[in-house]
C-alpha positions as CSV (number, residue, x, y, z in Angstrom):
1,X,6.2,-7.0,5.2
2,X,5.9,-5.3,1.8
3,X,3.4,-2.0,1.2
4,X,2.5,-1.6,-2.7
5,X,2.1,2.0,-3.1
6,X,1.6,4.2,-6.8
7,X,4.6,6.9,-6.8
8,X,3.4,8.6,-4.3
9,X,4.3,6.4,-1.8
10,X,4.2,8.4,1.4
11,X,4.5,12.1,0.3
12,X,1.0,13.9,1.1
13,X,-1.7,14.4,3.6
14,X,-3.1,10.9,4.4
15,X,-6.7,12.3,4.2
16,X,-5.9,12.9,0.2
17,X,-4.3,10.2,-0.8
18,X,-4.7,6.7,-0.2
19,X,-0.9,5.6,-0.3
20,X,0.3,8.3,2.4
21,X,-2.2,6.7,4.9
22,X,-1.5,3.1,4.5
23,X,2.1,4.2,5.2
24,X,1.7,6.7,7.9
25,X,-0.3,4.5,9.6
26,X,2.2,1.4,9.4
27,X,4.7,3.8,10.9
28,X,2.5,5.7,13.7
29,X,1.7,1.7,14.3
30,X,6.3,1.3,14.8
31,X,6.5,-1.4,11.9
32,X,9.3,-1.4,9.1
33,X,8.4,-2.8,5.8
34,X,10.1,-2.7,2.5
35,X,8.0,-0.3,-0.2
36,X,7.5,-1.8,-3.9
37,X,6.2,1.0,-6.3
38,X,4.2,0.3,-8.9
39,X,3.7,2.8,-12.3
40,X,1.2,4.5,-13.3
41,X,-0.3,6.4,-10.3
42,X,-2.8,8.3,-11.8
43,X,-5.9,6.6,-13.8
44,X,-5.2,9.0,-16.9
45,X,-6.7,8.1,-20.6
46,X,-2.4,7.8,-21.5
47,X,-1.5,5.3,-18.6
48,X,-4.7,2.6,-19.8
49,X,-2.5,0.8,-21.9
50,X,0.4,0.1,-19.5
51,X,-1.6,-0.2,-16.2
52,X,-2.3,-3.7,-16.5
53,X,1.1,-4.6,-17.4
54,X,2.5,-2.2,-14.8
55,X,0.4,-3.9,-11.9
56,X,0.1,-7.0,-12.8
57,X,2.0,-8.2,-9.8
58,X,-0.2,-6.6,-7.8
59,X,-3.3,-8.4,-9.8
60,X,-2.0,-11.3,-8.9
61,X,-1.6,-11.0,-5.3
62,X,-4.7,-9.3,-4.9
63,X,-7.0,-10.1,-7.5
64,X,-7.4,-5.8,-8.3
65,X,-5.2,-3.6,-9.8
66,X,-5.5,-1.0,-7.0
67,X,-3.2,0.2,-4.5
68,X,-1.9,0.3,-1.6
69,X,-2.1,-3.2,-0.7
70,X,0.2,-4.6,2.6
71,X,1.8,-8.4,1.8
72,X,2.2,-9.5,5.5
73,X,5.3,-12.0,6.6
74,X,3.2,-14.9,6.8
75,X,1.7,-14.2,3.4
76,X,-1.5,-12.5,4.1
77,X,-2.7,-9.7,1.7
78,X,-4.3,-6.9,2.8
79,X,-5.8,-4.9,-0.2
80,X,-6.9,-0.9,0.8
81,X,-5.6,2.2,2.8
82,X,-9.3,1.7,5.1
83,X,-8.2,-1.7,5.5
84,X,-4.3,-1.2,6.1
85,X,-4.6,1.3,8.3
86,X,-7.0,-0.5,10.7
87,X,-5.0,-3.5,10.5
88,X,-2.1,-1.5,12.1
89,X,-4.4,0.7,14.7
90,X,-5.6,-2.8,15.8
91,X,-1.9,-4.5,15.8
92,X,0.8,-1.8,16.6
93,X,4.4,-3.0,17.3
94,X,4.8,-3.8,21.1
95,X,7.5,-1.0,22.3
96,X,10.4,-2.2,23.4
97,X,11.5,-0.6,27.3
């Protein structure tokens, strides 16, 4: 399981930024997953130029540029923090006894 996060990744309250709570959910939810950073966090008029290039990755699994998006095992993408984090509310990690 990948998370594509800006470089933020999981530093902040979850309720300001969209990367912290795709993460903190995945991990109040007991998964592990690898995190792939991608530039240019902040929509500024001096990142334009290299967004596209910096996430195109990320176009192409997605079909946006935006992140965080969640690349399951089997191959499933799922693109938004919204999305992400009721995907792991709705499928947490069984705990082991």
């Amino acid at each position: 399981m990948v998370l594509y996060t800006c470089g933020q990744k999981k530093r902040g309250p979850a309720a300001l930024h969209p990367c912290a709570k795709a993460a903190q959910a995945l991990d109040a939810a007991g998964y592990e997953y690898e995190i792939h950073t991608v530039g240019t966090y902040r929509l500024m008029p001096w990142t334009w130029v290299n967004r596209d290039e910096e996430r195109a990755e990320v176009r192409e699994l997605s079909g946006t540029n935006e992140v965080p998006i969640l690349i399951l095992d089997g191959g499933e993408v799922i693109s938004g923090s919204g999305t992400i984090a009721r995907w792991a509310g709705e499928h947490p990690l069984a705990k082991s006894q």
